[in-house]
KOLNU-588284 format. One record per atom (N, C-alpha, C): residue in three letters; x, y, z. Coordinates in steps of 0.05 Angstrom, whole numbers, padded with zeros to 5 digits, always signed. Example, Ala and Ser with C-alpha at 12.3 -4.5 7.8 and 13.67 -1.06 7.14 Angstrom:
2
ALA+00264-00114+00156 ALA+00246-00090+00156 ALA+00264-00066+00156 SER+00257-00045+00142 SER+00273-00021+00143 SER+00258+00001+00157 
This chain:
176
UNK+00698+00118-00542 UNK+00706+00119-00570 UNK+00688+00138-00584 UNK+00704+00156-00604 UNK+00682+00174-00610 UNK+00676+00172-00642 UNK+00659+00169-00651 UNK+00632+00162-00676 UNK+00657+00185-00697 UNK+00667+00165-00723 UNK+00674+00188-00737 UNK+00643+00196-00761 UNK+00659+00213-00776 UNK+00636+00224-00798 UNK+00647+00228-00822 UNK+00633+00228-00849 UNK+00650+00231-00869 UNK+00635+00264-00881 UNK+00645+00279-00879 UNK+00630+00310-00886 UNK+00627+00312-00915 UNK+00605+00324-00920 UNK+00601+00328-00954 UNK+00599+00307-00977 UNK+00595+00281-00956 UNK+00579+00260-00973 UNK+00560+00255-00991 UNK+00543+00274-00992 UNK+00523+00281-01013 UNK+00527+00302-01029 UNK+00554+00313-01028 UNK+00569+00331-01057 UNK+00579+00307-01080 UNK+00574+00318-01106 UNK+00584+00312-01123 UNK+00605+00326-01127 UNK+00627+00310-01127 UNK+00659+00321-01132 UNK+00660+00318-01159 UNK+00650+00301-01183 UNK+00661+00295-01203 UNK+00655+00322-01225 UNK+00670+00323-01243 UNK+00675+00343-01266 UNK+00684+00334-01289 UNK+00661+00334-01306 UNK+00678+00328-01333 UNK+00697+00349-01351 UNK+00713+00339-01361 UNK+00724+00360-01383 UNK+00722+00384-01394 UNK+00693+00373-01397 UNK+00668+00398-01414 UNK+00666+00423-01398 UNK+00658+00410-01369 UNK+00646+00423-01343 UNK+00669+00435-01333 UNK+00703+00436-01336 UNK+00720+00451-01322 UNK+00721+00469-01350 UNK+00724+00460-01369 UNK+00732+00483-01392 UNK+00712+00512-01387 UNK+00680+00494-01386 UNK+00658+00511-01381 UNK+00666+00535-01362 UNK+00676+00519-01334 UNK+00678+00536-01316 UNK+00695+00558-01321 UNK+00723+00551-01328 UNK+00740+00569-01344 UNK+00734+00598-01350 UNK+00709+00587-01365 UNK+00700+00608-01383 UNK+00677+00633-01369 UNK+00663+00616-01354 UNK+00650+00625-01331 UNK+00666+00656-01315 UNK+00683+00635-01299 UNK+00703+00647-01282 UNK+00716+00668-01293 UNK+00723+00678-01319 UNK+00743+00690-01340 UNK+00719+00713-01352 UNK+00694+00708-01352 UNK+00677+00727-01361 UNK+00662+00738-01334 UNK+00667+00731-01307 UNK+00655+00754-01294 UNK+00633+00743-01281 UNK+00622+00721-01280 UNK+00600+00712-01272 UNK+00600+00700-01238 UNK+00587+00702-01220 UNK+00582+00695-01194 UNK+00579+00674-01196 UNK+00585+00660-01159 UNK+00584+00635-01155 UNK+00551+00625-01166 UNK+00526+00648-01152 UNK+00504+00639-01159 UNK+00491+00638-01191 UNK+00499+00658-01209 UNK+00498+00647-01221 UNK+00508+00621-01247 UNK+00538+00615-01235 UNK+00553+00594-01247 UNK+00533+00562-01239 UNK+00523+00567-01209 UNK+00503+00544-01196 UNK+00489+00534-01213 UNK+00476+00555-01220 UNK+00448+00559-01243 UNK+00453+00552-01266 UNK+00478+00560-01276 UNK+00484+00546-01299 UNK+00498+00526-01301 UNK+00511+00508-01286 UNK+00516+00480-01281 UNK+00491+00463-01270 UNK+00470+00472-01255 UNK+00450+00459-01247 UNK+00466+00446-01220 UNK+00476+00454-01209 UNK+00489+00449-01184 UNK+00483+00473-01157 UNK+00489+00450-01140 UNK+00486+00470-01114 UNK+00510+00491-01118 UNK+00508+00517-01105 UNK+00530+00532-01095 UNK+00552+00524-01089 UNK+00554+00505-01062 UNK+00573+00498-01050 UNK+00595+00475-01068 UNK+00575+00454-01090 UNK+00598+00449-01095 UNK+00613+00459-01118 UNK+00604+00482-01136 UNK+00622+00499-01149 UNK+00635+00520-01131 UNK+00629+00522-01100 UNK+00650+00543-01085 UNK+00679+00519-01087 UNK+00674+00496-01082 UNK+00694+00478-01070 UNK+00715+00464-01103 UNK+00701+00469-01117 UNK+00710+00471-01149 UNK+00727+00494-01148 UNK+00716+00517-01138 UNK+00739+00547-01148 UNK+00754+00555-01121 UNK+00755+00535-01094 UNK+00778+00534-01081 UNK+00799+00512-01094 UNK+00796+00495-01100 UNK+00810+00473-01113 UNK+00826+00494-01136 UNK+00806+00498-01161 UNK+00826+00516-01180 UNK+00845+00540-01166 UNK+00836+00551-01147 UNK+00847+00573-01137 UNK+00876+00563-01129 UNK+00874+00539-01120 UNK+00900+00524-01095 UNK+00909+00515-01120 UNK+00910+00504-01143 UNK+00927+00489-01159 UNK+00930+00513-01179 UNK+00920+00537-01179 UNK+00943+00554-01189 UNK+00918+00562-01226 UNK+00899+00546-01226 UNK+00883+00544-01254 UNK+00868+00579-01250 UNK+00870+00596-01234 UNK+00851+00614-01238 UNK+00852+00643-01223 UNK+00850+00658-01231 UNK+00862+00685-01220 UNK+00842+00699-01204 UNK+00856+00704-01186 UNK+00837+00737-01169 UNK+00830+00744-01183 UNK+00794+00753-01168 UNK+00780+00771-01181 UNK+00771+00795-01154 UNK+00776+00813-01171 UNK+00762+00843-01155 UNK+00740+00831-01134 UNK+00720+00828-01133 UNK+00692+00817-01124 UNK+00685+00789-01118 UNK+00719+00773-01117 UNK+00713+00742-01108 UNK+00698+00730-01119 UNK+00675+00711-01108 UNK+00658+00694-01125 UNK+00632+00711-01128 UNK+00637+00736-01120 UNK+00613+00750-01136 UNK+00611+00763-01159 UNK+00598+00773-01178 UNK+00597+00783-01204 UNK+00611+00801-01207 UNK+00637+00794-01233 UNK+00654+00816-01237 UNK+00650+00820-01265 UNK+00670+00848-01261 UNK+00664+00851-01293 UNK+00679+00827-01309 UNK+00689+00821-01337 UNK+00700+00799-01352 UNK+00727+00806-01350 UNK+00747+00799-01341 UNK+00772+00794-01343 UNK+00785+00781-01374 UNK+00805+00814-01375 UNK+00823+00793-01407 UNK+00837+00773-01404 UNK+00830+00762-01424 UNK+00852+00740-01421 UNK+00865+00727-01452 UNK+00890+00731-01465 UNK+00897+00734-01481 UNK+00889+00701-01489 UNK+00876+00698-01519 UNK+00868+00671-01537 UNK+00882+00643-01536 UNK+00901+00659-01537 UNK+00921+00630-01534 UNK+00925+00625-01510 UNK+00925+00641-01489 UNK+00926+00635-01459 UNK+00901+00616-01447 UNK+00883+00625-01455 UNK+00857+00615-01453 UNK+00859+00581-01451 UNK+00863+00583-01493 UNK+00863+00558-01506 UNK+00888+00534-01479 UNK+00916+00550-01482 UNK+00932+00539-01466 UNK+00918+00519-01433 UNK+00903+00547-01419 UNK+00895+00531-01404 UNK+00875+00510-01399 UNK+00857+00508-01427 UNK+00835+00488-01424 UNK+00851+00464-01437 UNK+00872+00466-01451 UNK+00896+00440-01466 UNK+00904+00436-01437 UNK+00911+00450-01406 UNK+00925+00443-01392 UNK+00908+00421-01371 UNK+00884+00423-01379 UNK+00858+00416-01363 UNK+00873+00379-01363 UNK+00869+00378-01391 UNK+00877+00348-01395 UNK+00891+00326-01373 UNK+00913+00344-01363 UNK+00931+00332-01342 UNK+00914+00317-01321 UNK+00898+00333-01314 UNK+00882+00326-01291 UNK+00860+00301-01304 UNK+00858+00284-01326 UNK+00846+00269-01329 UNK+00862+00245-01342 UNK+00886+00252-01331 UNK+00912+00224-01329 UNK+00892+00195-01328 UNK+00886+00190-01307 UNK+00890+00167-01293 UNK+00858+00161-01287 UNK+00838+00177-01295 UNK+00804+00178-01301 UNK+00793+00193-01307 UNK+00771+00181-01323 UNK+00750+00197-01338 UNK+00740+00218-01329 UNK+00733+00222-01303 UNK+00726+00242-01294 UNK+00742+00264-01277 UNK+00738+00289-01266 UNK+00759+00292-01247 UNK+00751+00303-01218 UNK+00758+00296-01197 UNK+00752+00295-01176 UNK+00767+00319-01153 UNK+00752+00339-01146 UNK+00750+00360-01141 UNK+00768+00358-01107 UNK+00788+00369-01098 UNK+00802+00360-01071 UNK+00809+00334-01068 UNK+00826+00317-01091 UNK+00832+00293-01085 UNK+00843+00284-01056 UNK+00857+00300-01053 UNK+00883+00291-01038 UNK+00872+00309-01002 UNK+00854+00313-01000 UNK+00844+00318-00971 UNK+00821+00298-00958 UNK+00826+00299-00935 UNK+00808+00278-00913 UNK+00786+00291-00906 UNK+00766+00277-00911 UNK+00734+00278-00909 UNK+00731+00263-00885 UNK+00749+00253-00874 UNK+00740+00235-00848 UNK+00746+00249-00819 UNK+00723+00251-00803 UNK+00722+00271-00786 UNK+00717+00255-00757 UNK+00722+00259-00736 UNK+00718+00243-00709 UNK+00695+00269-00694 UNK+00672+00259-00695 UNK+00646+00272-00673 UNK+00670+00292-00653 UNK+00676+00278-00641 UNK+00692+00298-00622 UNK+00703+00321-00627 UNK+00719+00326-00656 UNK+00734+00341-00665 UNK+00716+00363-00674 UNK+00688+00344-00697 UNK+00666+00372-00701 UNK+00656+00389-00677 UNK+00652+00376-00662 UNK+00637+00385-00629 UNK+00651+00412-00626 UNK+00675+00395-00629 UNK+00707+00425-00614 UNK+00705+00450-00637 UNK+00705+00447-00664 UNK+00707+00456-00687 UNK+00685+00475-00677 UNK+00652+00471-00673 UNK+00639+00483-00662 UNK+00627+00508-00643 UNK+00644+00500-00633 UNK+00655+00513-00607 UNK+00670+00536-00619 UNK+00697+00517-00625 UNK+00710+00541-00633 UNK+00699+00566-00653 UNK+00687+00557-00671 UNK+00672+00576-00690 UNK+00650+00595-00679 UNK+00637+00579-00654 UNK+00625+00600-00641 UNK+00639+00625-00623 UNK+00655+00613-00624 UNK+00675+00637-00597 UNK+00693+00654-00615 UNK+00685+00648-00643 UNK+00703+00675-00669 UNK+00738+00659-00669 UNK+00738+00638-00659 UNK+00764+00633-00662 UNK+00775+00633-00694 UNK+00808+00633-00702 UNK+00809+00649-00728 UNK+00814+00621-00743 UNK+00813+00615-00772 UNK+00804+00592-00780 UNK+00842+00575-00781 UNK+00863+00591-00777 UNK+00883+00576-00771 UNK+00886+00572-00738 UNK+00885+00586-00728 UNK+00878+00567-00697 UNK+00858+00540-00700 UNK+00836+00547-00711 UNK+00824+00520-00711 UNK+00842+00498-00717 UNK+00858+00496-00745 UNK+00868+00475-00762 UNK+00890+00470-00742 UNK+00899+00496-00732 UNK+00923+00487-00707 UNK+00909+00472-00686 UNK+00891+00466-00681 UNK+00877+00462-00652 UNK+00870+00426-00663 UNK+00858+00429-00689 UNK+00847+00402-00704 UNK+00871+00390-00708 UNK+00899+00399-00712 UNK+00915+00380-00729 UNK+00909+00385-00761 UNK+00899+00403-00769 UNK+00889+00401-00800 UNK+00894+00419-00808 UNK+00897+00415-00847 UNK+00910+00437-00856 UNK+00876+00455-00866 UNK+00884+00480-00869 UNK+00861+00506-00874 UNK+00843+00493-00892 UNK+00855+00478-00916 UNK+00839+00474-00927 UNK+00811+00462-00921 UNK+00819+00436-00908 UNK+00807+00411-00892 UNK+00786+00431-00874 UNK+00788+00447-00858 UNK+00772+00461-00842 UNK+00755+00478-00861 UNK+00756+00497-00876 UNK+00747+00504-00905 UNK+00719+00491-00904 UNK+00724+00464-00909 UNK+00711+00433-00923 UNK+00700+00429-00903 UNK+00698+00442-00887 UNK+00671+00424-00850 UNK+00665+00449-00851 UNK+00675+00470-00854 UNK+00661+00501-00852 UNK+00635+00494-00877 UNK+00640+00493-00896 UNK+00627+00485-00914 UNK+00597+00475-00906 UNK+00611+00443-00901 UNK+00593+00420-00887 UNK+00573+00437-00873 UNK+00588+00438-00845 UNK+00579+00448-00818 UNK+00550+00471-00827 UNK+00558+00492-00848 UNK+00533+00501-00855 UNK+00517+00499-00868 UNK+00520+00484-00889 UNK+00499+00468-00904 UNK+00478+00449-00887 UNK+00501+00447-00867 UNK+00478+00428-00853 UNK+00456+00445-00831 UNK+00465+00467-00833 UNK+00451+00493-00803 UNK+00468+00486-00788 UNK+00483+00477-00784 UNK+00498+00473-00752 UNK+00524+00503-00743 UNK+00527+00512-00760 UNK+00540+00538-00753 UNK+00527+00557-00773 UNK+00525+00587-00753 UNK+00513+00612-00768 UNK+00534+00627-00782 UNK+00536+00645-00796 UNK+00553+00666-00803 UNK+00561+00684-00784 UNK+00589+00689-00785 UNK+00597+00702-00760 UNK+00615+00723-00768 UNK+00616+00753-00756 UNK+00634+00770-00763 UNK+00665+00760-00763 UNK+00667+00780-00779 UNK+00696+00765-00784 UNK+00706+00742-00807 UNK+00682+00727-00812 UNK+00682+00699-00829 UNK+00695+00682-00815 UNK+00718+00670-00844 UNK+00732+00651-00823 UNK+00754+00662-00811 UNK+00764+00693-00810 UNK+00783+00699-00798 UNK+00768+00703-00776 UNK+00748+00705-00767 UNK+00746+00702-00737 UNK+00745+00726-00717 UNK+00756+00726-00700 UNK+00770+00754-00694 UNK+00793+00757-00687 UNK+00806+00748-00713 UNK+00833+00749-00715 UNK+00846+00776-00715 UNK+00866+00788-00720 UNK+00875+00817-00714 UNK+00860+00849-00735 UNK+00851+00862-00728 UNK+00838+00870-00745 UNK+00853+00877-00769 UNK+00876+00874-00773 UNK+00880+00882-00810 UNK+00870+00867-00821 UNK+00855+00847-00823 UNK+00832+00827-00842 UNK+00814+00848-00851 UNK+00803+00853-00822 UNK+00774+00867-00835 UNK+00781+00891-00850 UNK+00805+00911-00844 UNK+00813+00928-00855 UNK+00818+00928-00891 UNK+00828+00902-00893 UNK+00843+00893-00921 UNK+00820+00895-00937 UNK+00823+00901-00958 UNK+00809+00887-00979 UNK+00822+00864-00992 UNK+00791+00837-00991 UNK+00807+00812-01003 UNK+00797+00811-01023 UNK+00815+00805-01042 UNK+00805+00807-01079 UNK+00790+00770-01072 UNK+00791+00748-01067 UNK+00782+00733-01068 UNK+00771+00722-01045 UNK+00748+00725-01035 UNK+00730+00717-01022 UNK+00723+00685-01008 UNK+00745+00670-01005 UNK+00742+00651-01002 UNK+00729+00642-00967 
């Protein structure tokens, strides 16, 4: 029987109101993941896992330079206003709001082992999720883990791996 794990247990997922509007504004004027860290007083990783969440529910636009320092993006006043009024939704049902509700943090030893592996051999990050049973995101979220903790290095390719070269060829406006 193999030992599960719960990944990213010592992230704080929660976000207040204040703290997504903040971000908003962050994200909309140009500012990097590192320095958004600095100004939340948070690690990196969990404002990277904050601006995959906004990215997937649609709250936040490509930028030229991904989560690195761009110039300020317009964004028309009332659009703005609109989206921090839209914030609300997401604090239905609690006070706070909780960053990847709806994905599994619960991991089986065996599966990271394999995940491992595979990441070492450049495999591409949808073969992994095909190989795990898991959707991209979920793998994302142990890619994450996995190097926060040292257990996997940076590898050409990222998480495409060495997937077909039009990746490396492309330019990706978001850096995820």
């Amino acid at each position: 029987m193999s030992a599960t794990r719960i990944i990213l247990e010592d992230f704080n997922f929660e976000w207040t109101i204040v703290g997504l509007k903040r971000f908003l504004d962050y994200w909309y004027e140009g500012r990097s993941l590192s320095e958004m860290a600095e100004l939340f007083r948070r690690p990196e990783e969990e404002v990277l896992i904050l601006m995959i969440d906004f990215s997937k529910r649609g709250k936040i636009k490509e930028r030229p330079n991904g989560v690195g320092a761009n110039e300020p993006m317009y964004i028309k006043k009332c659009t703005m206003s609109y989206k921090k009024r839209d914030l609300r939704k997401l604090f239905e049902q609690q006070p706070v709001y909780y960053v990847c509700p709806h994905h599994d943090f619960i991991w089986d030893e065996k599966d990271i082992i394999l995940f491992r592996q595979m990441w070492q051999d450049h495999e591409p990050i949808r073969h992994i999720a095909n190989r795990l049973a898991r959707n991209v995101d979920e793998i994302l979220l142990l890619i994450i883990d996995q190097a926060d903790l040292g257990k996997i290095e940076t590898r050409k390719g990222g998480v495409f791996g060495k997937e077909d070269k039009q990746h490396e060829e492309k330019e990706h406006p978001v850096a995820i």
